[in-house]
Structure formats: C-alpha cells, structure tokens
MARBA-3410 file (N, C-alpha, C, O; in Angstrom, 1 decimal):
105
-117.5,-19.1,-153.0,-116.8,-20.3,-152.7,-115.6,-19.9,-151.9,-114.8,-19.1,-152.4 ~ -115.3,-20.4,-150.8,-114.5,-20.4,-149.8,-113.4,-21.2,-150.3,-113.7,-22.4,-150.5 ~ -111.7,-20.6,-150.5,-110.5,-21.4,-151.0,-110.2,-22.4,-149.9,-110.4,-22.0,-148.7 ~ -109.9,-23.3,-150.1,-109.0,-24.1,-149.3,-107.5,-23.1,-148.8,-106.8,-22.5,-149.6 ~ -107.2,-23.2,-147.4,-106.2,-22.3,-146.9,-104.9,-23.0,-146.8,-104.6,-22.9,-145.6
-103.9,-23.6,-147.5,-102.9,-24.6,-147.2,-101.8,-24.2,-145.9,-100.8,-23.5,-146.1 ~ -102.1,-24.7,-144.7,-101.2,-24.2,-143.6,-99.7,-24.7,-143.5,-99.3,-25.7,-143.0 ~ -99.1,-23.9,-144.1,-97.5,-24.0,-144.5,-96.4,-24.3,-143.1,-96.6,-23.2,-142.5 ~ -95.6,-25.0,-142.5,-95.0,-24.6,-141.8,-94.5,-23.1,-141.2,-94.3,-23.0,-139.9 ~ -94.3,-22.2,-141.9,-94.1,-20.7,-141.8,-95.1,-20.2,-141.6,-95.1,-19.0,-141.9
-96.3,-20.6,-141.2,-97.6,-19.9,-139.9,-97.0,-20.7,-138.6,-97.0,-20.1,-137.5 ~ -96.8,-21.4,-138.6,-96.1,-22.2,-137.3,-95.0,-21.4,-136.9,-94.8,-21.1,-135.7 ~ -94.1,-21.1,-137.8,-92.5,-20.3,-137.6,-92.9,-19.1,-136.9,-92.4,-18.5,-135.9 ~ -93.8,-18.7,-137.6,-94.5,-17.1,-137.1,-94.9,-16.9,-135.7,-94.4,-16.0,-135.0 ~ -96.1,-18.1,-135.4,-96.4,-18.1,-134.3,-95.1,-18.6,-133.3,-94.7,-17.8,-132.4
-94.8,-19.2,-133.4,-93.4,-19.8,-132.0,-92.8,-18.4,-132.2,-93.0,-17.8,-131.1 ~ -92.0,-17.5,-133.4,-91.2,-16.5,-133.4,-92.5,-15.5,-132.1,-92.2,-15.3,-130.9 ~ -93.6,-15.2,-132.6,-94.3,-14.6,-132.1,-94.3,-14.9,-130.4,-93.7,-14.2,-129.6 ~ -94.9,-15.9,-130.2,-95.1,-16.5,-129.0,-93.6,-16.3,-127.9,-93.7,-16.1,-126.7 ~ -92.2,-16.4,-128.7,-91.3,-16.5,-128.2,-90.8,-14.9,-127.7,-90.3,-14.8,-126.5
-90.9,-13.9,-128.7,-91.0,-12.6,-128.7,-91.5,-12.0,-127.0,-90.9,-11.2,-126.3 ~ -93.0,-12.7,-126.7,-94.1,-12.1,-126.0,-93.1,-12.5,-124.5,-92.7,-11.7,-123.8 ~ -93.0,-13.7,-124.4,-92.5,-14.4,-123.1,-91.0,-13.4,-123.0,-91.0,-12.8,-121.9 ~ -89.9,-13.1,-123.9,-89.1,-12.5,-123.8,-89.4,-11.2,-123.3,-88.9,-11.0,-122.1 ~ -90.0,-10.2,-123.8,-90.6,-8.8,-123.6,-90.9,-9.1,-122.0,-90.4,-8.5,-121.1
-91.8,-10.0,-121.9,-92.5,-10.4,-120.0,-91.1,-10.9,-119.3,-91.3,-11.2,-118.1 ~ -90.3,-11.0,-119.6,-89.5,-11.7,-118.5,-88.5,-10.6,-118.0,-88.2,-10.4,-116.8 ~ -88.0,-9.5,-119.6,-87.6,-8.3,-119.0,-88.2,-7.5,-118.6,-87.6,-6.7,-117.9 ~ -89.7,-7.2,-118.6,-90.4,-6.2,-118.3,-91.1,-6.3,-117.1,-91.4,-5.2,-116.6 ~ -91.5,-7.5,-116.5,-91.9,-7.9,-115.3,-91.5,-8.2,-114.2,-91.2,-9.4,-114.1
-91.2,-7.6,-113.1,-90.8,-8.2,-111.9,-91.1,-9.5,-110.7,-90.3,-10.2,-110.0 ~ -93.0,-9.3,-110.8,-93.0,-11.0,-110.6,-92.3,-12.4,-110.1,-92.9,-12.6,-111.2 ~ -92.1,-12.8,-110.0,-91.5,-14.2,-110.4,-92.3,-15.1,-110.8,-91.8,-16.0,-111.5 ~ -93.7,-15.0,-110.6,-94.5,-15.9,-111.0,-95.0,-15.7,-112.3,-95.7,-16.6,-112.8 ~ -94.8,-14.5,-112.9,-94.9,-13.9,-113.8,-93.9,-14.0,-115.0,-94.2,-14.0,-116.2
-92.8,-14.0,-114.4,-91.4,-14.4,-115.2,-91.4,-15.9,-115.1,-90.7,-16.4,-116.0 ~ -91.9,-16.6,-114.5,-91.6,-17.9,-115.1,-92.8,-18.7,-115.4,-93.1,-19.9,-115.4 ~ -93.6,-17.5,-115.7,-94.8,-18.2,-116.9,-94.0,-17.8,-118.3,-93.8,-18.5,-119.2 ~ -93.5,-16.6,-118.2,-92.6,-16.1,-119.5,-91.7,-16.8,-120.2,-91.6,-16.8,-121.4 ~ -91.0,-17.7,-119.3,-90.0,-18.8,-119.4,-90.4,-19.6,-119.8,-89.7,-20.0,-120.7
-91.9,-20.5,-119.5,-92.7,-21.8,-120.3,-92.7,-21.2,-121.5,-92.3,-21.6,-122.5 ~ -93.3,-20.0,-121.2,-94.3,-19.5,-123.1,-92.8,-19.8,-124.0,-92.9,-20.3,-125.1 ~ -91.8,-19.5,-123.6,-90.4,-19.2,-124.4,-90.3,-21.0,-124.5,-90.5,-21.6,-125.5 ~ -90.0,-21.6,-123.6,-90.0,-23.2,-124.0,-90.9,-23.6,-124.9,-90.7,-24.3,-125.9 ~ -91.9,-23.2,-124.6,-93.2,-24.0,-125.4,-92.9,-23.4,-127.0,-93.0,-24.4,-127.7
-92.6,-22.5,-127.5,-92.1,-21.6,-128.3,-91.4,-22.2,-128.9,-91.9,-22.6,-130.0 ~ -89.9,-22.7,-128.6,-89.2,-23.7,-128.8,-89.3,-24.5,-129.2,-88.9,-24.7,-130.4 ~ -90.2,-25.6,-128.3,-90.9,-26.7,-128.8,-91.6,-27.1,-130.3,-91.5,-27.9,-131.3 ~ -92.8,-25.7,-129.8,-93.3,-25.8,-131.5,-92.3,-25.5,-132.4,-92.4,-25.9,-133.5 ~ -91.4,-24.8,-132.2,-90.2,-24.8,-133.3,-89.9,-26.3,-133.8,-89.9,-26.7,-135.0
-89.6,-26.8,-132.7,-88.8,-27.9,-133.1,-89.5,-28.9,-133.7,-88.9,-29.4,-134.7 ~ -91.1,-29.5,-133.2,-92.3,-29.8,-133.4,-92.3,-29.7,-135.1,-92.4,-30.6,-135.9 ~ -92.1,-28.2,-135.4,-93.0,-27.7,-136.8,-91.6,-28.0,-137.6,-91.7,-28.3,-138.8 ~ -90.3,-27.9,-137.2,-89.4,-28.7,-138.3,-88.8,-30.6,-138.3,-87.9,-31.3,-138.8 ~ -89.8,-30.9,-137.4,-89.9,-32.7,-137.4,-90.9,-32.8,-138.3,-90.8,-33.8,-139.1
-91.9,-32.1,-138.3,-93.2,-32.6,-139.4,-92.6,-32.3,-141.0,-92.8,-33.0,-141.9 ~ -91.7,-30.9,-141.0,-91.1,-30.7,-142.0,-90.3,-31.6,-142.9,-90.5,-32.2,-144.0 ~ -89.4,-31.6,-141.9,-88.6,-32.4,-142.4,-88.9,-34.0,-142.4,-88.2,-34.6,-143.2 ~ -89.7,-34.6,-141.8,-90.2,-36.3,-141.9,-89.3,-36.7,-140.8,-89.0,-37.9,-141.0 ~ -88.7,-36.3,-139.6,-87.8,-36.8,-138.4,-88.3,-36.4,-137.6,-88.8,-35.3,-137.4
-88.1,-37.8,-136.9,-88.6,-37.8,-135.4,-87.7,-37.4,-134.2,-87.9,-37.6,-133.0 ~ -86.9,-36.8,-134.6,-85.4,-36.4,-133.7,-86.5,-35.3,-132.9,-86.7,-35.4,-131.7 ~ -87.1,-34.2,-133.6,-87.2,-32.8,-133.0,-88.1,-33.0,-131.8,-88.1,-32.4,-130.8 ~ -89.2,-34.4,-132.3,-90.3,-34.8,-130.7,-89.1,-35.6,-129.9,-89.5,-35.8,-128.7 ~ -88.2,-36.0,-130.1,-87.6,-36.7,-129.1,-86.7,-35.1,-128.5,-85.9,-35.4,-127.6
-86.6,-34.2,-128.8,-86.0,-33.3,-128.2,-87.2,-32.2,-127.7,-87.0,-31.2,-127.0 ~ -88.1,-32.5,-128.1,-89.4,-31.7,-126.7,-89.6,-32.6,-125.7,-89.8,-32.1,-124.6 ~ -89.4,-33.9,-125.9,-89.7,-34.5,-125.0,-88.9,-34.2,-123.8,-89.5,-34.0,-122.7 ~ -87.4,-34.1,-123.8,-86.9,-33.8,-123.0,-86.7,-32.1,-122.8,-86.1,-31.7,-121.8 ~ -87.3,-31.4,-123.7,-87.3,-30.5,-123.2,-88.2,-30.1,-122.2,-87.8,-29.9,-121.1
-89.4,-30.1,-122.5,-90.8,-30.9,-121.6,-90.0,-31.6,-119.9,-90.4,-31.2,-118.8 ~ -89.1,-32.4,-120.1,-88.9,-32.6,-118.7,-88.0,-31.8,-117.7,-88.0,-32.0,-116.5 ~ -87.1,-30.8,-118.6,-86.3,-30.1,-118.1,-86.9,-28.9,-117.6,-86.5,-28.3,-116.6 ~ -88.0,-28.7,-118.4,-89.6,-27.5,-118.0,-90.0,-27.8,-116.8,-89.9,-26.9,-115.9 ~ -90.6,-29.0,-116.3,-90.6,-30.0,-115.2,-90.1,-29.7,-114.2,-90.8,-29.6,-113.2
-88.3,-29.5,-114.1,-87.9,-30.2,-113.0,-87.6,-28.0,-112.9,-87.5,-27.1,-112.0 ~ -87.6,-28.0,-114.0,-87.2,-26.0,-113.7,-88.6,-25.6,-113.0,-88.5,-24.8,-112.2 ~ -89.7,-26.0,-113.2,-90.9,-25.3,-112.5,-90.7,-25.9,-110.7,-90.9,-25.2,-109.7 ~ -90.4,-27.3,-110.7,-90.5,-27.4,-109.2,-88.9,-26.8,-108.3,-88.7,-26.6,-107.1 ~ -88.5,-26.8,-108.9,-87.1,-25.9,-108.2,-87.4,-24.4,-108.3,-86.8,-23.6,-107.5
-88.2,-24.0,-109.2,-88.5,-22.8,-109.2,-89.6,-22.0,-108.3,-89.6,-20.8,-107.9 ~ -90.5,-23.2,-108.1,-91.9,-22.9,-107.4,-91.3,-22.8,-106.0,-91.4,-21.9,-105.2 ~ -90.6,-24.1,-105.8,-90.1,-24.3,-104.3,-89.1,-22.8,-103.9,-89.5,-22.2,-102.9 ~ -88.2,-22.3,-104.5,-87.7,-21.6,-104.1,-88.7,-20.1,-103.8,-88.6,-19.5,-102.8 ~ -89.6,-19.8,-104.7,-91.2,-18.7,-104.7,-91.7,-18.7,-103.6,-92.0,-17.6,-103.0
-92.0,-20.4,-102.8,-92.2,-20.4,-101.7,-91.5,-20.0,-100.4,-91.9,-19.5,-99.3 ~ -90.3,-20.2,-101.0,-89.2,-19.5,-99.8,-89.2,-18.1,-99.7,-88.8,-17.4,-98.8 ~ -89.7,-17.7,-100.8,-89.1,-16.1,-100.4,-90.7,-15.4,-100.0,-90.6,-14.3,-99.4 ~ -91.9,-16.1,-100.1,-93.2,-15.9,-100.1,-93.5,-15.9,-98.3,-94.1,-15.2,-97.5 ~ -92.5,-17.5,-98.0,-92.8,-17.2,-96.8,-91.9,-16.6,-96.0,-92.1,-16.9,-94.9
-91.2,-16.1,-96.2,-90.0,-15.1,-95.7,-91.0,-13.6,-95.4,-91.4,-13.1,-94.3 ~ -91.1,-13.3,-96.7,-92.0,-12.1,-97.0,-93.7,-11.9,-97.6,-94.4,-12.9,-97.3 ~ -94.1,-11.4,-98.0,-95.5,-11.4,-98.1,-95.3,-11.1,-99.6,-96.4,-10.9,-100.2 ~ -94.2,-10.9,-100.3,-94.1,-10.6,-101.4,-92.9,-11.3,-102.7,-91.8,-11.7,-102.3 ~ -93.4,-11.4,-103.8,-92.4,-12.6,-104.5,-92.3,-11.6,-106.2,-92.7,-11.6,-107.3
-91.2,-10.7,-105.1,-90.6,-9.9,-106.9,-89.5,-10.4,-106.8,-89.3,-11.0,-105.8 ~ -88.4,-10.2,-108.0,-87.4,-10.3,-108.4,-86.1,-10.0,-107.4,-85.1,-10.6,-107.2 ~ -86.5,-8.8,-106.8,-85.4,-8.1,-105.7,-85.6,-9.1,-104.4,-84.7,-9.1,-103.5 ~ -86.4,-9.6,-104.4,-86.6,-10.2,-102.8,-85.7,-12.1,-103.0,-85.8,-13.1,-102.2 ~ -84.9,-12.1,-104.4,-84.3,-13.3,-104.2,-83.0,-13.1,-102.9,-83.0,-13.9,-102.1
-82.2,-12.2,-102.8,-81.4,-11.9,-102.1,-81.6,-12.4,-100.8,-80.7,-13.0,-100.2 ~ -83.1,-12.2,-100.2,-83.3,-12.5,-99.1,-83.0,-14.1,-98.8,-83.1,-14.4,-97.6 ~ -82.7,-14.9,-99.7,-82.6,-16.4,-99.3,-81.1,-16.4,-99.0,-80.9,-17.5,-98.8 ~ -80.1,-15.8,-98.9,-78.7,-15.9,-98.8,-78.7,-16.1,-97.1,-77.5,-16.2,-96.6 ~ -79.9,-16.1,-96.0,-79.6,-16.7,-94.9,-79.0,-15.5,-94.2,-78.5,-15.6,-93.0
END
C-alpha cells in the first residue's frame, strides 16, 4: 500500500530556495545576456513561489497581490531589456556582457 505523501509548504521553500540558487550561480557564471536574463526570471519566479507558498500558508491574499506586480515589473524589465540586446546585437554580431559598453554612442 502506497502512503498518502502530505506536501508541506517546505517542499515549496526548497524548491524556490533551490530554483533561486540555480538562476544566481547562471547570472554570475554566464556571460550571455540572454542567458543572464533568463537567470533573472528563474530568480523572480523563485520569489514568487516564495511569496505564493506563504499566502496559501498563511490564509492572505497580500502575497498573490505582490506576484502580481511582481509579474509586471518582470514584464516591463524583459522589454527594456530585450530592446536594449537588440541594440548591441545590431551594433555587433554578438550579445555578451562586455559588449554593453558599446551603446555609450
């Protein structure tokens, strides 16, 4: 007979700690940009379920009304972010970290 597995908040804590860990390690270890700011969502998203898994905890709805806007701040950081990737993409044929310099004109 197979136990029933009760999923505690603290498999949730684990995974966002975990999930949050991975994006950090990639943002210092990667040069990319497109690479580092996938690093950056995984670390928001990370967050989120943080905040997520202590609104169900706790019985408040505060923590989804603070993904929500985190969620839109993700948003407006990806298209300022992408836009600028493009700038340096079409400057150069290449979009690492060192080639931000080149947008100073």
């Amino acid at each position: 007979m197979i136990a029933a597995l009760d999923i505690t908040p603290t498999y949730y804590l684990v995974v966002a700690a975990a999930l949050f860990t991975i994006g950090g390690v990639g943002l210092l270890v990667r040069r990319n940009t497109l690479v580092m700011f996938m690093c950056i969502e995984l670390m928001l998203n990370a967050a989120n379920l943080t905040f997520v898994t202590f609104a169900k905890a706790l019985d408040d709805i505060g923590g989804q009304v603070i993904v929500f806007f985190t969620l839109v701040v993700a948003a407006a950081e990806v298209a300022v972010g992408l836009a600028i990737i493009v700038a340096i993409f079409r400057r150069r044929q290449d979009v690492t970290a060192d080639d931000v310099s080149a947008l100073r004109g």
